[in-house]
N, C-alpha and C positions, 0 to 999 in steps of 0.2 A: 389782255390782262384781266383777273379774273376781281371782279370787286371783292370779294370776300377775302383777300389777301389782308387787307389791313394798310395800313402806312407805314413808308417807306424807313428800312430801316438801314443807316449805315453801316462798314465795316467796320468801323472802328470803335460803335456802340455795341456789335457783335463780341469783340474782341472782349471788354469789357465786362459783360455780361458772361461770357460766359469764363474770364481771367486767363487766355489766351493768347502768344505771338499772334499778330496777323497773320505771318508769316506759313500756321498749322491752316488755318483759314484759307486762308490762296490756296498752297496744296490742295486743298478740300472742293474748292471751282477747278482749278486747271488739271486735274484729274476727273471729271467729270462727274462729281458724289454732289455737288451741288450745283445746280443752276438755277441763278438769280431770277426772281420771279417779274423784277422792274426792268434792274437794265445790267450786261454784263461788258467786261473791258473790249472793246475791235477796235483801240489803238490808244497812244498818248494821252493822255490826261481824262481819261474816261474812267468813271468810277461806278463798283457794281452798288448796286441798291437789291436788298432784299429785302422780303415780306418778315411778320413773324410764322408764317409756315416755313421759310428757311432756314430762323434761327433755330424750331423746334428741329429743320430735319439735321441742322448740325449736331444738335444733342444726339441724334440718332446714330452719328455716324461715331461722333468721338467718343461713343459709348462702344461703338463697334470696335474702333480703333484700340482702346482698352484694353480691350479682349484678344488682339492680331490678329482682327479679322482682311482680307487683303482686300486692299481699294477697289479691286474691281465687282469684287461682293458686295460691298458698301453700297455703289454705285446702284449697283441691281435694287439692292434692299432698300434704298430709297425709293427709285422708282417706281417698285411694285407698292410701297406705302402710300404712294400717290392713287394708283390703282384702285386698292384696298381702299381707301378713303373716297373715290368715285362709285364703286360697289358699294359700301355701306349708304351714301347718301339716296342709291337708287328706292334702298329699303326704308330709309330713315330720314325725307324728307327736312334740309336742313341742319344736318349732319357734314359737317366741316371742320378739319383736322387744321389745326388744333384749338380751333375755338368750344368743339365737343369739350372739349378735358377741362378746360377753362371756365364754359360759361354752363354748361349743360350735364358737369358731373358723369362723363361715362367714364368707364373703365376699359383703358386699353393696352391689351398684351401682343408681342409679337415673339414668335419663337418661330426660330430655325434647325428643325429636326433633318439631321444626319447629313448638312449640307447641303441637303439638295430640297427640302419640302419650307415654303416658309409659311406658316401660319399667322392670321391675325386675331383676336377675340376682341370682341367689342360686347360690355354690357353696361347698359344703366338701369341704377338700383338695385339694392343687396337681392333682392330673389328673382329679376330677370333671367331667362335662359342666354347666354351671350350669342352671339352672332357670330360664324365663325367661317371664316376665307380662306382660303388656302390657295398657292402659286407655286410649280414647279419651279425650284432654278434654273436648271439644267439647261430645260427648253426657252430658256431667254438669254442666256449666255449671250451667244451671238449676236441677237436681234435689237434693232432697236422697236420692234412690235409692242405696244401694248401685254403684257401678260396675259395670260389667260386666268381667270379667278374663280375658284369655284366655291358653293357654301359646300363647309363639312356639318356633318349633324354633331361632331363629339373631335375632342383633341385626339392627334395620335397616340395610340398605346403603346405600340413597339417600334421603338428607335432605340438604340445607340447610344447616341448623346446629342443633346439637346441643347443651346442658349436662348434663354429667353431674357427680353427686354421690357420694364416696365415704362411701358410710354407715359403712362398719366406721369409716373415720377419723372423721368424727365421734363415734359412738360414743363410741370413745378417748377423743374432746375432753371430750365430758360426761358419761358416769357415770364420776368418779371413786373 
């Protein structure tokens, strides 16, 4: 358990917070888009506890959902934002998601170009050059491997179409 998670937060503060069934919530663990950072159900009367890096990455996903992105994508794009948020802190000593957006003012975008490239950008302060990562999907599909992360110097130009996600906004939406 990582200290920097925060304290413990229930389901059903979850639920709450974010004006939710439980019911979307479950789905969102037993599908594997969320795993609880404290403790998760392995039988009767056991209850999951999440961090607020959970609630944030629900924002994440039900923002995916939104959009019909399929849970198994979801799943990916959380984990690789896990990633992402271990790559940045390598650069940005004490850079921790989502206490960055909260306590530290950066700005962070995720965009997923033509299904398969997903990028993250991370900048603080208006004239910062952002920081920017990038994770195949493709090549993680199958795997439960770590991502592979790489810096890009500039967002992509030619794609398709594009979704992109304002993290700091969600953020906002859910640790309140």
């Amino acid at each position: 358990m990582n200290s920097n998670l925060g304290s413990q937060v229930p389901l059903k503060q979850i639920q709450l917070r974010l004006n939710l069934p439980q019911h979307v919530l479950i789905h969102l663990c037993e599908k594997g888009v969320i795993e609880p950072d404290y403790s998760d159900t392995t039988g009767r009367g056991k209850r999951r506890e999440f961090s607020e890096r959970n609630v944030f990455e629900f924002g994440v996903a039900l923002a995916l959902r939104r959009l019909e992105v399929p849970v198994c994508t979801m799943a990916l794009v959380v984990r690789i934002l896990r990633t992402f948020s271990r790559a940045v802190s390598k650069a940005v000593p004490g850079f921790v998601i989502p206490d960055a957006i909260r306590e530290q003012n950066w700005d962070l975008v995720l965009g997923l170009y033509d299904a398969d490239l997903l990028v993250f950008s991370a900048r603080s302060g208006p004239l910062n050059k952002p920081l920017i990562l990038g994770a195949k999907l493709a090549a993680n599909r199958s795997s439960d491997a770590s991502p592979r992360v790489t810096r890009l110097n500039d967002l992509p130009s030619k794609y398709e179409a594009r979704i992109e996600l304002n993290l700091t906004e969600i953020a906002r939406n859910t640790l309140k």
